[in-house]
Every structure is written in structure tokens, then in C-alpha cells.
N, C-alpha and C positions, 0 to 999 in steps of 0.2 A: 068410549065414555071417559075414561080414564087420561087420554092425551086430549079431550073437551078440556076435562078441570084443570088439567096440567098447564095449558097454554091461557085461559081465563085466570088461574094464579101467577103466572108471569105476566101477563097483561097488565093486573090491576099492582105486580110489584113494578114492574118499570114506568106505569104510571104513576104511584106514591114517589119514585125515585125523582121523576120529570118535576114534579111539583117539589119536591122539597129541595130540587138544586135546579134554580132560574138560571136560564141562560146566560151569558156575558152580556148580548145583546139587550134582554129586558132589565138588566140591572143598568145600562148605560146608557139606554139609549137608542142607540146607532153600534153599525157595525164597527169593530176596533179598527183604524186605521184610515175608515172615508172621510173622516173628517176628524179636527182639533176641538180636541173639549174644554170648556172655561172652567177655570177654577173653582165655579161655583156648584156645576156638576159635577167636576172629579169630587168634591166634596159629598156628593150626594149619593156620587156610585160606593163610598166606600164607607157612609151610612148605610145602603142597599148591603151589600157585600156582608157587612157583619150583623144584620138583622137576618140573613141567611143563615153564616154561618155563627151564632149568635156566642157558641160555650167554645171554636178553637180559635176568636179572635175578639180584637179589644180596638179601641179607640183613646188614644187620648189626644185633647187638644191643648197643646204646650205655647200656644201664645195668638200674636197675630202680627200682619206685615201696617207699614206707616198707615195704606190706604183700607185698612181695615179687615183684611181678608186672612181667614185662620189660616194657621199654619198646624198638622195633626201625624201624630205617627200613627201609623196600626199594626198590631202586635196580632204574630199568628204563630199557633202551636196547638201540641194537644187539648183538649177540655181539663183534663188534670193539671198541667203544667200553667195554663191562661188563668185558670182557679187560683194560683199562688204564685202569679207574677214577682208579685213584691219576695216571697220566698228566694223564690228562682235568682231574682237579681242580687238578694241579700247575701245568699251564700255564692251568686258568682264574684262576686265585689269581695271576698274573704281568701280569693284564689287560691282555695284549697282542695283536699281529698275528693270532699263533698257536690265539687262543681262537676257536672256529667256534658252538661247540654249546650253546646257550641250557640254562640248570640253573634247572629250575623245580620249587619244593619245595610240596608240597601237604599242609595238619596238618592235622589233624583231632581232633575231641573234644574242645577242651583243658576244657572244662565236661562235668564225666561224665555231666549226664541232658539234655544235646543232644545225644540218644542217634541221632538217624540220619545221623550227621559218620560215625561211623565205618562205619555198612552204606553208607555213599555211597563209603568209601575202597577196600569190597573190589570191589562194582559196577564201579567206576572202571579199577582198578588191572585186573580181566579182561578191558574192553574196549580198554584201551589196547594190553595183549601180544596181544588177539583179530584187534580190527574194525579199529584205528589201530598197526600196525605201522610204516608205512612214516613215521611222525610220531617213534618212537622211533629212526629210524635217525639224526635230523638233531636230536637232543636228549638230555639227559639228566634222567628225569622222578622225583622222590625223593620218597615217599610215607611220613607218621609216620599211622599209622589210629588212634595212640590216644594222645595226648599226657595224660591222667591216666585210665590205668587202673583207681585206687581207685574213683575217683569216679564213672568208668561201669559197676563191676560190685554199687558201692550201688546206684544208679539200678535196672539189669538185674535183679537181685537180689529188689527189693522190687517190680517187676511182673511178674515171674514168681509171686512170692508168691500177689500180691494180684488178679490181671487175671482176669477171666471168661472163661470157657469157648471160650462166643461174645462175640465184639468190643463191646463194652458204649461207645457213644458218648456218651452220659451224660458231661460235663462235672466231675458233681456225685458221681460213683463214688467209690470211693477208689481204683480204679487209677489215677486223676489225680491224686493226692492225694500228692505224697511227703509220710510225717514228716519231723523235727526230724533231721539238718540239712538230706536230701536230698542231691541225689546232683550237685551243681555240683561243689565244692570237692574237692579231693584230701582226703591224710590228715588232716591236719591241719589242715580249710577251710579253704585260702588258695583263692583266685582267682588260678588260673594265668597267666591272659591279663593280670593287672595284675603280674605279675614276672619278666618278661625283663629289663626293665634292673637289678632287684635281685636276682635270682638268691639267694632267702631259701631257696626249695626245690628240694629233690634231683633233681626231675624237670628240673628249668628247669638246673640247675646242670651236669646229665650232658649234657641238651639242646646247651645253647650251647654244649660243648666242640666237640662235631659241626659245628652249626649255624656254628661260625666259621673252619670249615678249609673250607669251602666257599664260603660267603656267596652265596647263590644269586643270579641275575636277577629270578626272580619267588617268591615267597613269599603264597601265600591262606591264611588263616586262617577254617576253615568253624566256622560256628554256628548255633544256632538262638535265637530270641525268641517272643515269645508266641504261641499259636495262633490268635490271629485276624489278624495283621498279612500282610501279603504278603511276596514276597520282596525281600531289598534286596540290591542289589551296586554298584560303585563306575560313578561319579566318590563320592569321598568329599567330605563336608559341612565348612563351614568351622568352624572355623577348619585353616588349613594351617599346619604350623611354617613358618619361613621355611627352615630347610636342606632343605623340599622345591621340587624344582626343578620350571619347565614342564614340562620334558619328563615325570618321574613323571607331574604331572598331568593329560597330553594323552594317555599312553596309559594311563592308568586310564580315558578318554573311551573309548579304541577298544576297550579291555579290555568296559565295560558298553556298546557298543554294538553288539559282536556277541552277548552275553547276550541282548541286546535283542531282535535278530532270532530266535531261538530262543524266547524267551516270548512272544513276539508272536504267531509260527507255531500255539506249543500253546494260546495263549489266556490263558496262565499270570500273573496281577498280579506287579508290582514297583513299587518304585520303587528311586532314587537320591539325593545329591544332601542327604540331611535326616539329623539325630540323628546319623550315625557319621562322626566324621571324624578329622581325623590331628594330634595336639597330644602328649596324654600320651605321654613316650617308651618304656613298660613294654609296648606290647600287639603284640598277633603281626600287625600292619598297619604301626605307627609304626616301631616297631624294625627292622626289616627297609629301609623306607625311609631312616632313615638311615645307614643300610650301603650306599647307595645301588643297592636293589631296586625293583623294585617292589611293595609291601605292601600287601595288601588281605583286606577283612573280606568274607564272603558269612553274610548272614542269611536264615534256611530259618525257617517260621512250625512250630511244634512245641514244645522243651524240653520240661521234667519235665512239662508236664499233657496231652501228647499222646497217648500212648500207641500203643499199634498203628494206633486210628482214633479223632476222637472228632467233636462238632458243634459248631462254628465258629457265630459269632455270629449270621454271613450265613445259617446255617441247613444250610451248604456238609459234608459230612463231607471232615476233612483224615487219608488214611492213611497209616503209616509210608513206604507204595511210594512215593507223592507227592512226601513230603520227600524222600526217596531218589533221584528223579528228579529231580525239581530240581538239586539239588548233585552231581549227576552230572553233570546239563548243561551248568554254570557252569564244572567240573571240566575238561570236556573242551573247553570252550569256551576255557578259559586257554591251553589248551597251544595249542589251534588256533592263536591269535592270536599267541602268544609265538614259534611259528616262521613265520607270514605276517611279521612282524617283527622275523626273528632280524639281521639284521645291523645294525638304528636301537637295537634292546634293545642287543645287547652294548658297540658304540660309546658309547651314552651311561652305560652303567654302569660299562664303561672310565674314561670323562673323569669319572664323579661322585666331588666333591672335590676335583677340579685348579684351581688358582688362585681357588677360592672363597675369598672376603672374610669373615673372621670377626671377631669385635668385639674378640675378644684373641689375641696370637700366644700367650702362655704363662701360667700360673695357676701362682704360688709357694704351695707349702700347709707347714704349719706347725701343730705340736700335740704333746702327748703323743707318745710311742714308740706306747701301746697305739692309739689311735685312728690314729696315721699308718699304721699296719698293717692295720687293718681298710680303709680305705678302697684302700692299696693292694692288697687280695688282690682286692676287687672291679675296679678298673682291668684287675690280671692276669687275671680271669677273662675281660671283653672283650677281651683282645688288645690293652688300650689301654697305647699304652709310656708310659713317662717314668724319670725320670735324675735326677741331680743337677748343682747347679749346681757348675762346675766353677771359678771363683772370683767372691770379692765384686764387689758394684757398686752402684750406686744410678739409679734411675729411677724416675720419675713410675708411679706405681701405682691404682686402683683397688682399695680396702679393702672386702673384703665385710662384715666389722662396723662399720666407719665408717660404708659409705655414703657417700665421698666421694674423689675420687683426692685423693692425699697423695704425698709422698717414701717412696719404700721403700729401706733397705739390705739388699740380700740376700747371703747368707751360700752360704760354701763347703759342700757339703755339701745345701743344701736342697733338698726333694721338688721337682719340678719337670714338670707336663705339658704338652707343647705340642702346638696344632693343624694341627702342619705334621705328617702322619702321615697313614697312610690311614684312621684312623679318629680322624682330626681334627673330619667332622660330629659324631660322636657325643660326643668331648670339647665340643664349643661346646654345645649341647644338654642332656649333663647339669651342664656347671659354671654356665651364664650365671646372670648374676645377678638379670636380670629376664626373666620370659619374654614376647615380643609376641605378642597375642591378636589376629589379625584380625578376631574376633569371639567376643563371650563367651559365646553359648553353645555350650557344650562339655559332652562326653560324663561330662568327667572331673577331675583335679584341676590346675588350671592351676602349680603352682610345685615345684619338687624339687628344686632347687640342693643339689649334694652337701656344697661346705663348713655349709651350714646343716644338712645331714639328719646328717653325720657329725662337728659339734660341730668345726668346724677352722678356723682364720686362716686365709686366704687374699686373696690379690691377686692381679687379671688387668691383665695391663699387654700393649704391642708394642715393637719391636724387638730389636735383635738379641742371642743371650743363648748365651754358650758351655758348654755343657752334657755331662757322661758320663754313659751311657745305665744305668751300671748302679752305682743305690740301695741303698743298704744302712743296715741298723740294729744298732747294739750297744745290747746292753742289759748294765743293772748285775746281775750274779748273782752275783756274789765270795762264795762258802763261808768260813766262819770256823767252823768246829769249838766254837770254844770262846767264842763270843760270848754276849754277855749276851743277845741279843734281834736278830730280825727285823723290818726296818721294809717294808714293804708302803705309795706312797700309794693314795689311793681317788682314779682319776683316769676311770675308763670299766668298761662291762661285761668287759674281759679283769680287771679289779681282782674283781667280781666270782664270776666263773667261779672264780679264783684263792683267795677265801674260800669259795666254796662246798666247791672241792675239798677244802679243810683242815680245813675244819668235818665235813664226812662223814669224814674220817679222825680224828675226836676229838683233833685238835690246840686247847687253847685262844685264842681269838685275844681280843682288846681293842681299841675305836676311840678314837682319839682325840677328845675334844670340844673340846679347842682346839688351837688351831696352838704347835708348839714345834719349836726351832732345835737341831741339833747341828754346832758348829763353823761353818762356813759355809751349810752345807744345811737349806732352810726346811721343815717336814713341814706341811703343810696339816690342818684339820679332818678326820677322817675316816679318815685315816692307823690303818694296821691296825698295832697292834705287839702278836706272839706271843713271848712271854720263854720261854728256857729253861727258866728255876727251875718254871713253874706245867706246864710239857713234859715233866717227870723219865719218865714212865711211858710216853714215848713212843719205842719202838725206831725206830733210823734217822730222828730228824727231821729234821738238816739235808738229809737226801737228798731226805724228803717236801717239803720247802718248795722244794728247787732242782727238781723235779720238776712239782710243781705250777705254779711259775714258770716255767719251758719252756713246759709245754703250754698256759696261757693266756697267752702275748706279754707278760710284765710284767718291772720291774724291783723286786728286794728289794735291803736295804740290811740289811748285819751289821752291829751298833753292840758295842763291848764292853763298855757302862756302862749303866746307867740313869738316869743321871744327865745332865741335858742343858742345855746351854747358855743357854738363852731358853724359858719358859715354866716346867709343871710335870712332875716326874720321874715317871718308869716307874710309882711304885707309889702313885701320887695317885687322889683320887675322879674325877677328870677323865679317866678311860681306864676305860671299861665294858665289859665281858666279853657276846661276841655270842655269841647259841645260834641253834639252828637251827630255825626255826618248824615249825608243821603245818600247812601251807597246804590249802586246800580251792577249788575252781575249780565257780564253780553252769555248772548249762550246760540246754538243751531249753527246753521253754514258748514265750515271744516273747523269749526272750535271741538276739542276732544270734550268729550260728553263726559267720560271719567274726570280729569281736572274740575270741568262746571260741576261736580256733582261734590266733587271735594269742598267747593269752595263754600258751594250751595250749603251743603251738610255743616259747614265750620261757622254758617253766619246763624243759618238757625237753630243748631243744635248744641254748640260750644258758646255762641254769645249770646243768641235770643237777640238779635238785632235784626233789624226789618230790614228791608233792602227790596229793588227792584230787578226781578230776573226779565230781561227784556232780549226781543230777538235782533240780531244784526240787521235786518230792514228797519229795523225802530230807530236806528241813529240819528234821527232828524229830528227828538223828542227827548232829550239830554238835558238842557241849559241849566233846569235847575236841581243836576246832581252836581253833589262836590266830590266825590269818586266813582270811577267806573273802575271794575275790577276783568282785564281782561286773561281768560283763560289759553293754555298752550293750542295753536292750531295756526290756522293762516286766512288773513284778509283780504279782502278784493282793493284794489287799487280808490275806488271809492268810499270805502266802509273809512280806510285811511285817512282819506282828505279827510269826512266828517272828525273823523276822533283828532287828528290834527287841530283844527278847526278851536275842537273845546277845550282843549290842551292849550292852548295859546292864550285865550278868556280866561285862564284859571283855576282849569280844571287838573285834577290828580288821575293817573291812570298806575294801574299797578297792573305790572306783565309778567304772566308767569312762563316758568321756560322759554320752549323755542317759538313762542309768540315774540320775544324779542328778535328775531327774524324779519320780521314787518317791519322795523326800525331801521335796520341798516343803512338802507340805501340813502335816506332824508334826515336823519336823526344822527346824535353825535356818540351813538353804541357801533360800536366795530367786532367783528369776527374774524376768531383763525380756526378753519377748520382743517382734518385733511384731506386730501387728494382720495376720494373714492376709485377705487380698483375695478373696476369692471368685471375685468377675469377673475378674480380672488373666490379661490372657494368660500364655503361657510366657515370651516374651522380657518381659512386663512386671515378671513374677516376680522376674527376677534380677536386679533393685534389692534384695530382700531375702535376697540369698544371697550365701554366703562357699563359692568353688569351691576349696578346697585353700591357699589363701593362708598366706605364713611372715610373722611377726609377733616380733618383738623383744619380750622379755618386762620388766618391772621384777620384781626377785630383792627380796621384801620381808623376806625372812626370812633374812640370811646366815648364822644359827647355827641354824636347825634343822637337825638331821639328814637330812630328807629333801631338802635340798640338798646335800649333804658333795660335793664332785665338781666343784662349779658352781662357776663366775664371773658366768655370765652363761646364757640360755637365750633358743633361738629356738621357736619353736610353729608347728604346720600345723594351722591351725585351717580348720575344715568347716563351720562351724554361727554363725551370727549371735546365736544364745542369748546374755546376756551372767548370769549366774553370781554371788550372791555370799552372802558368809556375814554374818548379823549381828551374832554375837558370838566364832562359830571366828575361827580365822587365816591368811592369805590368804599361801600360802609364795610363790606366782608372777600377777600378774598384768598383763593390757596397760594400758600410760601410757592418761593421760588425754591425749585426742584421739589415740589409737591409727592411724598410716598402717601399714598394709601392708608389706611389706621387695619384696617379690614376690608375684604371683597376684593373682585378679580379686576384687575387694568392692563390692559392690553401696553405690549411696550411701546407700539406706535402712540396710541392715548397718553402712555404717562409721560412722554417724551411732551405732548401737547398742553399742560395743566399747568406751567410755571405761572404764579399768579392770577389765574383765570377767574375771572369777577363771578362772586356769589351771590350778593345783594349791591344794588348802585344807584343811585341818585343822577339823572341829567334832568337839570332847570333847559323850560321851553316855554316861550313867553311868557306869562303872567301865573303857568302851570307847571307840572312837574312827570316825569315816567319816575316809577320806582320799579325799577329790575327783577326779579328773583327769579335769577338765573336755575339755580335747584329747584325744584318744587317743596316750598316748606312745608303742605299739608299733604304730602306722599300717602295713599290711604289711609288718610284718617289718623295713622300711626306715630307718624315722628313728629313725636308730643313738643318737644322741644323747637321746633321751626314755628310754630302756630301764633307765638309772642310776636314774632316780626311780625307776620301781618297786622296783628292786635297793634304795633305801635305805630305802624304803616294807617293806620287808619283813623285813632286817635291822634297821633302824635307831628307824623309825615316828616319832612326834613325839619331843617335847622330853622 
């Protein structure tokens, strides 16, 4: 009787237990791993999942991607500890005595067709509330399943389309096959994982709000690479920035050497130690590290040509469950080790930054209103402070466009950041002037100094500098009703933004071609003046020009005459009436999807200008644009003739990078490149390579219009190509015996740079190519290249 009731009370407890913890499978769906789930279900499983587990896990939804799709963390720990989240994080953010419980943030997808980052997030995320409870009591463990949603439900999308019946391991299928652009990049191909420190996109921009009210301990950034490679997880590869400390890198050691122990058990390949390591400060490893976390990349073999299953070189079949387990294991193997060493983790994350040695205490910045603005919204998106100086003085300075420390007087009022802050690493990092490579090769682009990417003066100097924390800008918008004319100068993209607005409200505007003086005040080339008198038809203009002046950061100037001091007056052949182009954007074929995405992203989200994105079959459907803008990649012998063709009628063409390659052979742009090695190892290679290096430009042309804005220009040059025209005109190119400013050049490359054209002008019949040899819109980032195009488009040659 007594073993009846005993097995009837076990019965009806493991039946209570069955019910109050659902399977994986009926929280999701499907089995994990038979198939790819849409964003819209992972959404749904991880609604399920905390209506489960309702008091050791949380939800929040921190924003959404372009095409509308949430993007959500979920937050898992004890029921006491999820109870006082905001506690937990308030006394972790104080990094003191009081902080116990290690915060370890796990992302996933940030590449939409390294499609099993995110079936490894929900796997994860149920065995942690299942099998490892008693691990959430002594931590706080924050899960993102889908950091570019667009991009994995292109991915999901088009192998559902395309995928066979039965698992077709075929290599050569087309379910392995994404098209044009594929499913890495978000909406607007960027590469995610290269903009955390530029915050160009929405997802990165909603992200970091989060991401910086916490600042976690530990931070894994899951991925995948090609499908024959094994897995990799850290110690990461040299080169190391120098703001990463031992300690990061001893337990990045313990971090891959309990991974270690777990692929070893299942037989499973890896390595460490090669190809990824920690330099560029944009990617979901670096950035994190100098927050002073610990940041780390796991590479899973898979991305877009894996599919469900497919056959690996070795001859091996690698299936989605595979990938899935893997980064499952690494997953669970973080948190393991982050509470074996929760009290050395939080202590050194506590101390990281205290009395650390940086090369400068403070960087005085200096520029335009519009550019001191853009650069400061970016600081305030990091949390990174700074102030003004609170009076003059003079000290021994370091000049970033000198090149040389000099006397500075600095002035009351001016921008001012210093690295005494707690996110002091991160200021040393993005200002320094030169970055140290312990070793050059690198995953990525060795130089990003923000005064050079954001066109700004700047000097880093030390000692001691009396400073108030809170910066401010006026700007000139003084209304005058009854003025003869609005002056606008052309000093950056808000200048811009600013004409764009006016133009699409059929305001007349006019640029100046030379410089003229009113009273004391110099107006530079470029200088926008919209007069009244040619404005009659226009209700409410003064309100639209103070309007448009707000919302792009600029200063206008009311003049009541047109008559002006020095130079020529208002109503001279030397002030030309701007219209509004029909731009056209080629995109598909071998055109780089990145580049179209930059360009994409610069037309509709920096100017708000319409344009047509058309595919390279469409070339027969041109005649009545006045510009096509073509991106880095390569033409078919007939795509050529066409754009020929309307090149010759009239038309303008703007080519970016080594799209000017298609030119060569028919066109009056010539190439020197060098002699490719065949035999050359990889580290012998990088004698011939320029990894991201900034470069001081010679300005050859200071009255063309496609420089109106400029004084001087820096370039992030990628490519050792050197560029030139024979008889076009070379608006920008590097000096003869061209060094470096910053970033690594190979001595074969620097020996190749004498002169090598940066921006250039060849007339072709009735039409025109403009060059940009660099890429001026480099992710979204190098604020300071963005003008050119802007004048490239407005303005065009002479």
C-alpha cells in the first residue's frame, strides 16, 4: 500500500513538474535545429519562454530595425535579483564593494545569414532557466537573439524559398547560393559588427543606449565563417590595442580553455589564437573590452552557404544542429566560467581604468559649429563627457594637423575631452593620434582618429586644465523680415542637409564661386545666398529658412543689401543658381553591396534626397537622369558601353574606388599597381598593403566646386592602387613621397603613393566621371569625405 501512494505522489509530482516546465519544442514550435526560425517566432518563443518562466526572467524591447522588426534583450536570473533589476544594475554601474553578481551579455546574429547565432540564443536561453538554474541565482545573464533582424529574415526568407524538400548537401544547390546582396548586412548593408563605435545605424544606435546603462563584465559576440573552417574561440590573435590589459587577456586564456575541454570531450576541431583579434575599436569583441569587459568573438563554421546541412571539404556533412551545439556550448561554457571567477572578474573590471597612463590628459577640439556638433552628439551617444574650458591659457600641445607639438592658446569656451573619466579607455582609443600595431596583421583597418574622420583641429596635450562640464553652442539665426537675402556658408554635411531641405521646398538658392566680404565677415567659396526678390512666390520664407536652419545645426546670416564689401555683388555671373539633380544609384551584379549601402544610406538618411536605386539590367532606362552614382565592383563589357553612351549626351557619373577599373582601358584614368607575388606568404603579402591608413591630401584644385568646404582634406586610404588622370584634373591628391599621418603601409605600398589621385575630374563628351578614388562614405564614418560627394552632386566641376 505504502509503495501505491509513494509512486501515485511521484506520478502526480513529475506530472506538476511536466506542466509547469513546456518543452523546448512546444515553446517553439519545431524541433531546434530542423529548421530556421523567422524573426517573428523567435519573437514569440521568447514571449513563451518568460510567460514560463515569468518571476527568473524579463523582457525588454529597446527599439526596432528600418523594416520594422523589434529588436529585444531578455534578462535572466533569480526571482529576487529579476525583482530589482534596476537595483542590480544601479549598484553595478557604482563599481563598488556592493556589486556581487557577474553581468554577462550574450548577442547574437549581428550578420543576418550567420543564421544559427540565433537558434543557438533560444537553445541556450532554455537550458539556462531548465538544466543551469542554480548558475542564474549567482548572476545576471542578458541575452540579444537577434541583433539585425532585417538581415536574418533576408537570409531565412530566401531558404525557405529555395531549400529542397529533402536536405540537399550539394555545395553547388542554390539553397547555398544567397543572391545579390544576401542576407549579412542589415537594411541598408552596413556591417553591423564594424559600428558600434560609429553608431551610423539605428540598430547600433537603440543598442548602445542599453548596452551603456549596464556595461556588462562579459560580452560574446557569436558568429559564423565559412563552412569548412573549424571553430574558433578566444585567446584572441595579435595584434592587442594597448588599453587591453593582462588581466582581459589571461582570462580570455581560461575563458578558451574550458571551451577547450568540452571540444576535446566531443572530438569537436577549433582553434584559437589566429586571424581575429582586438585592434579595431567598432566590433562587438573590441568595444566591449574597452569598457573594460571582457569581449570576445566565437566563430561557428556555417554562414549563408550552409544551410540546414551541406558537405564540407573534408567530405564531413556540417548540420544546422551542429552549429547549434557548438555555440551552445561556448554559450554555456562563458557563463560557467564567469561565476568559477566571479570575484577576480568583477574586482578587475571595478579597477579597469584607474590610474591608467594615457598618452594625453585632454584633446582641445575646434571647428565649425556644424561639425563640433556632429562629433559631439557621437561622444554623447557613448556617455563619453566633456565641457568647456573654463578660461584661457597656454601649453605645450600636440597638433593633429601639424604633426608636431607646438604652443597652444586655448580659449574660454572651447570643446574639451578628457581621459580622466570612466570612459577615459575609450576616449584614448578613438582620439590617439597614432595607433601602435603590435603586429600588422590585422583583421581590419588600423587608424580612425576622430579629429581626422570628423574634419576638426584638434590638440592633445597633459596637465592640469580647469574645465565646466557643460558645452554649449549658439548659433547665428537672427530673422530679419525684410532683408535683402540669406547667407548660408558651405562648411559640412548640416550645410548640406540644410540646402537640400530648401531646394525640395522650391526655395531658389545660388552658390557663390568666389569669396566676398560683408563688413567684417569673410563668406568663403561655396557660400549659399537665397535673395528675397527671386523668393516673391514663396509663402512664409523667412520661417522656412529659420526652420530648415534648426533642424540641420547651422548658422544663416540676414544681410540687407546685395551689395557687399570686397568682391562681387548679389546679382554677378559669379553666384549660380543650384537645382536639384535626378540621381540614379546602379546596385546588383559584382557591384559591392556594402559601398551601395553606404551610398544608399548617405542619400536617404544624411540628405533626404530622392534618387533612383536601379539594377544594372535597367541601363537601357537612364536618359533622363543627370547623375548616376556608380558603386566599387566590376562591369560587364556591355553595362560599359551603355554608361558610355550617356556619358557622352551629358550625363555625370561618380565612381567610387576600384570601380574606376572599368575605365582604364577606354577612358583617360590610368593605373599603377604592383606586381602580385604569387608565392608570397600572407604576412609577406602585407608589404603590399595599405590596412585603413589616413593620409594628408595636397588640395590641387582650390576653386573647383567639388572642393567649396575644404581647406585641407585627410583620406582613409585601403588600397595601394595609385590612380591618375592624363589629361582630366586631379581635385585631391597624396604629396610626392606621401608618409602616412596614421595606420600600417606596407613598404612596397608606400613606395607606390607618390601623388596617387584621390578625387579627379575627366571631361567625356558632353559629360563628365568624377573619381573618388578613397571611398568618402567608409561606413557611414568619415564624416569629413561626405562634402565631396554633397558638392559632386550639387555643384560637379568647374
Amino acid at each position: 500500500m505504502k509503495r501505491t501512494i509513494l509512486f501515485i505522489l511521484l506520478f502526480l509530482v513529475s506530472n506538476v513538474f511536466a506542466q509547469e516546465t513546456p518543452t523546448l519544442k512546444s515553446l517553439l514550435g519545431h524541433e531546434i535545429g530542423v529548421e530556421f526560425t523567422r524573426h517573428h517566432e523567435v519573437i514569440s518563443f521568447y514571449e513563451k519562454l518568460h510567460k514560463a518562466f515569468e518571476t527568473e526572467s524579463k523582457i525588454l524591447e529597446y527599439g526596432e530595425t528600418n523594416e520594422g522588426r523589434k529588436l529585444m534583450l531578455f534578462f535572466m536570473g533569480s526571482a529576487e535579483n529579476i525583482s530589482r533589476l534596476d537595483e542590480v544594475r544601479n549598484m553595478h554601474r557604482l563599481r563598488g564593494n556592493n556589486s556581487k553578481l557577474p553581468i554577462i551579455w550574450l548577442s547574437y546574429n549581428v550578420h543576418g545569414n550567420e543564421s544559427s547565432a540565433t537558434e543557438s540564443s533560444i537553445q541556450t536561453a532554455y537550458k539556462l532557466l531548465t538544466e543551469h538554474k542554480d548558475w542564474l541565482k549567482e548572476s545576471i545573464v542578458i541575452i540579444d537573439p537577434c541583433l539585425n533582424p532585417d538581415g536574418r529574415d533576408r537570409y531565412v526568407n530566401f531558404f525557405k524559398q529555395y531549400a529542397a524538400i529533402t536536405q540537399n548537401t550539394d555545395p553547388s544547390s542554390i539553397e547555398h547560393k544567397e543572391p545579390w546582396p544576401g542576407g549579412r548586412f542589415n537594411h541598408y548593408l552596413f556591417d553591423l559588427n564594424r559600428d558600434w563605435a560609429w553608431l551610423t545605424q539605428v540598430e547600433s544606435q537603440q543598442r548602445m543606449k542599453i548596452y551603456n546603462k549596464w556595461l556588462p563584465h562579459v560580452h560574446v559576440d557569436f558568429h559564423e565563417q565559412g563552412y569548412n573552417e573549424p571553430y574558433y574561440f578566444p585567446p584572441a590573435a595579435e595584434p592587442f590595442h594597448e588599453m587591453i590589459t593582462d588581466w582581459q587577456r589571461e582570462f580570455q586564456e581560461r575563458i578558451g580553455k574550458n571551451h577547450a575541454k568540452y571540444f576535446d570531450s566531443a572530438g569537436w576541431l577549433y582553434f584559437s589564437k589566429e586571424i581575429f583579434d582586438l585592434l579595431y575599436p567598432s566590433y562587438g569583441d573590441t568595444y566591449p573590452m574597452y569598457n573594460g569587459a571582457i569581449g570576445m568573438t566565437y566563430e561557428q563554421a556555417g554562414s549563408g552557404r550552409a544551410g540546414r546541412s551541406v558537405r564540407t571539404n573534408l567530405g564531413d556533412t556540417l548540420t544546422l544542429k551542429d552549429r547549434i551545439d557548438h555555440h551552445v556550448t561556448t554559450g554555456l561554457s562563458t557563463v560557467e566560467v564567469s561565476l568559477q571567477n566571479k570575484n577576480e572578474l568583477i574586482e578587475n573590471y571595478n579597477s579597469f581604468g584607474v590610474d591608467k597612463k594615457y598618452k594625453y590628459a585632454h584633446y582641445i577640439l575646434r571647428g565649425d559649429n556644424d561639425k563640433l556638433q556632429k562629433i559631439s552628439n557621437l561622444l554623447r551617444a557613448h556617455n563619453i563627457e566633456f565641457g568647456q574650458i573654463a578660461k584661457e591659457g597656454r601649453v605645450k600641445a600636440w597638433s593633429f594637423r601639424k604633426q608636431i607639438e607646438q604652443n597652444l592658446t586655448y580659449n574660454k569656451g572651447d570643446l574639451v575631452v578628457s581621459t580622466s573619466q570612466l570612459k577615459g579607455p575609450m576616449v584614448e582609443v578613438l582620439f590617439e593620434p597614432k595607433t601602435y600595431l603590435s603586429d600588422s596583421l590585422t583583421y581590419d583597418i588600423t587608424a580612425w582618429s576622430l579629429p581626422f574622420a570628423y574634419g576638426i583641429d584638434a590638440h592633445g596635450f597633459n596637465g592640469a586644465l580647469e574645465m565646466d562640464k557643460n558645452w554649449f553652442q549658439s548659433f547665428n539665426r537672427s530673422s530679419m523680415p525684410n532683408c535683402y537675402a540669406y547667407l548660408c556658408k558651405w562648411n559640412s554635411m548640416n550645410s548640406a542637409s540644410f540646402l537640400q531641405s530648401i531646394l525640395s521646398q522650391n526655395i531658389t538658392v545660388k552658390v557663390a564661386e568666389k569669396e566676398f566680404q560683408i563688413e567684417d565677415e569673410v563668406f568663403p567659396v561655396g557660400t549659399l545666398v537665397i535673395p528675397r526678390g527671386i523668393n516673391k512666390d514663396i509663402n512664409d520664407f523667412d520661417e522656412i529658412l529659420q526652420r530648415a536652419a534648426e533642424d540641420s545645426w547651422i548658422d544663416i546670416y540676414p544681410v540687407a543689401s546685395g551689395y557687399v564689401s570686397k568682391g562681387k555683388d548679389f546679382g554677378s555671373s559669379s553666384y549660380n543658381e543650384i537645382y536639384l539633380p535626378k540621381v540614379g544609384v546602379l546596385s546588383g551584379g559584382d557591384l559591392s553591396p556594402l559601398n551601395t549601402g553606404e551610398i544608399w544610406h548617405f542619400f536617404e538618411k544624411e540628405l533626404a534626397l530622392p534618387f533612383r536605386m536601379f539594377r544594372l539590367s535597367e541601363l537601357n532606362r537612364i536618359d533622363e537622369l543627370d547623375i548616376i552614382v556608380l558603386p566599387a565592383g566590376e562591369l560587364s563589357a556591355d553595362e560599359l558601353e551603355q554608361l558610355k553612351q550617356w556619358i557622352e549626351n551629358g550625363g555625370r557619373l561618380l565612381v567610387f574606388g576600384d570601380a574606376a577599373y572599368n575605365f582604364v582601358a577606354d577612358f583617360d584614368i590610368s593605373v599603377r599597381d604592383l606586381e602580385i607575388d604569387y608565392s608570397a606568404t600572407e604576412r609577406e603579402e602585407l608589404s603590399g598593403l595599405i590596412t585603413g591608413a589616413i593620409y594628408e591630401c595636397d588640395l590641387l584644385a582650390k576653386s573647383s566646386p567639388l572642393t567649396f568646404g575644404y581647406s585641407g582634406y585627410y583620406s582613409l586610404r585601403q588600397s595601394a592602387s595609385n590612380f591618375s588622370l592624363k589629361n582630366g584634373k586631379t581635385i585631391l591628391s597624396l604629396p610626392e613621397n606621401a608618409e602616412q599621418v596614421s595606420g600600417f603601409v606596407g613598404f612596397k605600398a608606400k613606395e607606390n603613393q607618390d601623388k596617387a589621385m584621390i578625387l579627379g575630374v575627366e571631361n567625356f563628351g558632353k559629360g563628365e566621371l568624377i573619381y573618388f578614388c578613397d571611398n568618402p562614405l567608409f561606413r557611414g564614418f568619415w564624416e569629413n569625405g561626405k562634402l565631396l560627394v554633397a558638392n559632386a552632386l550639387y555643384f560637379g566641376n568647374d
